[in-house]
N, C-alpha and C positions, 0 to 999 in steps of 0.2 A: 417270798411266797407265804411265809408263816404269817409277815402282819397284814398281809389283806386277807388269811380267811380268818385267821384273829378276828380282821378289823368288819368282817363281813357277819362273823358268829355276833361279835357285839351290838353290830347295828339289828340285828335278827331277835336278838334277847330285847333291845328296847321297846320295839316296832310291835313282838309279842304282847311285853306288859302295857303299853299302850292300848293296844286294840281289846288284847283279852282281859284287861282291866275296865275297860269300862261296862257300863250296863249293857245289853242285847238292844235296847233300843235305839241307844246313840248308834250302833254298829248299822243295825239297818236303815238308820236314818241318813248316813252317809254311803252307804249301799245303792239306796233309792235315789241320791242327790247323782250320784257317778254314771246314774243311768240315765236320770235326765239329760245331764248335759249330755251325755255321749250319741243319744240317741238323735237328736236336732229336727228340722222339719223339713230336711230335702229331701228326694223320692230319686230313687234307681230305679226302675222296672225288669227286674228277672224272676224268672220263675213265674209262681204264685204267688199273688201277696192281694190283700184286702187290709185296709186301714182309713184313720179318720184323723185329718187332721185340721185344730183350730189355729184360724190366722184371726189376729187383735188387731189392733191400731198400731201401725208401723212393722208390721209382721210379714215375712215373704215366704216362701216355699220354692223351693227350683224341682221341678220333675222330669226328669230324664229316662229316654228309651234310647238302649244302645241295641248295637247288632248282638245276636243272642242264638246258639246252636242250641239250646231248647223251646218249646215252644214258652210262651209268654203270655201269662193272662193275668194283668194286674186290673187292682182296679183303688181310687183312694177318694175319698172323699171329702172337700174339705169344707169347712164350716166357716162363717164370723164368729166371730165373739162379740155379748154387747156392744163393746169400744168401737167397734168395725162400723162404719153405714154401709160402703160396698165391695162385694168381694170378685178381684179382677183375674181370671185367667188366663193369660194371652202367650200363644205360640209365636211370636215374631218375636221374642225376646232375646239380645245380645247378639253381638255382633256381626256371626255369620246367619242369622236365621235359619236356626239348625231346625224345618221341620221338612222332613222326606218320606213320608211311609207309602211303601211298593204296595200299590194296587191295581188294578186296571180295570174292576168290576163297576160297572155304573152305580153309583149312592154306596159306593165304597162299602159292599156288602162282603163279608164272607171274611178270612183271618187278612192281619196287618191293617188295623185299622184303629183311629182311637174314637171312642164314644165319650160324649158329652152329654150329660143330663143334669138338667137343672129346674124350677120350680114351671117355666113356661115350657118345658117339652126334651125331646131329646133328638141328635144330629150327632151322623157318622165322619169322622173326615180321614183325610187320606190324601194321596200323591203331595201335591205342594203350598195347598192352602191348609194354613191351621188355624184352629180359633183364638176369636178374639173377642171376650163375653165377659161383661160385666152387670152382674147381681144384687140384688137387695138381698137375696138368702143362701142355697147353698148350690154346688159345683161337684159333684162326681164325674170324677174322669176313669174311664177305663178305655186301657190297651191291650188288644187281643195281638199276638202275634203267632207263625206257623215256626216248623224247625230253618234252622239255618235264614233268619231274616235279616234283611239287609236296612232296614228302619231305622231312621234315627230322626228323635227329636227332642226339643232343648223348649221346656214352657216353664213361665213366673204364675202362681198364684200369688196376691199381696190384696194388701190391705187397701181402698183407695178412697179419697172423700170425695164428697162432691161438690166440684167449685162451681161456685154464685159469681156468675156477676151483675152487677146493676148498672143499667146505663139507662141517664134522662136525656132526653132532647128537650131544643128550646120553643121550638115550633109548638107542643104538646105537650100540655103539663101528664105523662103518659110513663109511667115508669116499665119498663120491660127486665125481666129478671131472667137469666137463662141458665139452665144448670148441664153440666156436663160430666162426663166420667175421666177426664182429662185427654191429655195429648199421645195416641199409639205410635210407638217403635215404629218404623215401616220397614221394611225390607224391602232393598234394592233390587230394582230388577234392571 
């Protein structure tokens, strides 16, 4: 027992003159770096929360609503970054097509519901269809929930380009060029 708190005092004495030896700026600079990384760009939704986050070129975001005995009013916003041409939000993402939020209210008015607003307008959804939108600019999602809900849903923000293709025919010297936001998950029905 003596040589591990020995061995615990010692590592405690280095670990000291390390940190409290150097400047205050190194300290917070590795402060700031631990927060970074710790922090990431996937979304939980409980509670209250209000946030913004940029998605770049190869960048994704997972946002998740779980069942929740408070009520629930999140809301995040996420942004491109120059790098980005389009930024995709789709709720049919991964395996089980986890999007279910309990409503029965016509235009999924009123709590358990997620809102969608982006640069063309905004759209409520609910029971089993969830969105599938992709953007030149940006994407604020907010989910309202009541006490004890039973919601649950699983959506990717990412980053997406836009694929070109070019196709000639022989008949017509006639080039057609067609652009798309690529190929949706679909969920099985």
């Amino acid at each position: 027992i003596y040589s591990l708190v020995s061995c615990s005092i010692h590592q405690y004495k280095i670990w000291s003159k390390v940190l409290f030896g150097m400047p205050s700026i190194y300290i917070l600079l590795l402060l700031s770096l631990a927060w970074f990384v710790a922090e990431g760009k996937d979304v939980i939704c409980k509670g209250r929360r209000k946030q913004t986050i940029k998605i770049g070129e190869a960048d994704s975001s997972i946002f998740k609503v779980q069942n929740r005995a408070k009520k629930t009013k999140c809301s995040v916003t996420f942004k491109k970054e120059n790098s980005c041409p389009l930024l995709r939000f789709d709720c049919s993402y991964g395996p089980l097509c986890n999007f279910d939020i309990y409503n029965n209210k016509a235009r999924c008015k009123g709590q358990d519901r997620m809102v969608i607003k982006t640069d063309n307008g905004t759209k409520n959804y609910c029971r089993l269809t969830g969105p599938d939108i992709t953007t030149s600019g940006f994407i604020k999602v907010s989910y309202f929930s009541k006490k004890n809900s039973k919601s649950r849903a699983t959506c990717k923000a990412e980053c997406v380009s836009a694929t070109t293709t070019t196709t000639t025919t022989t008949t017509t010297t006639k080039t057609t060029t067609t652009t798309s936001a690529g190929n949706s998950a679909m969920c099985p029905t």
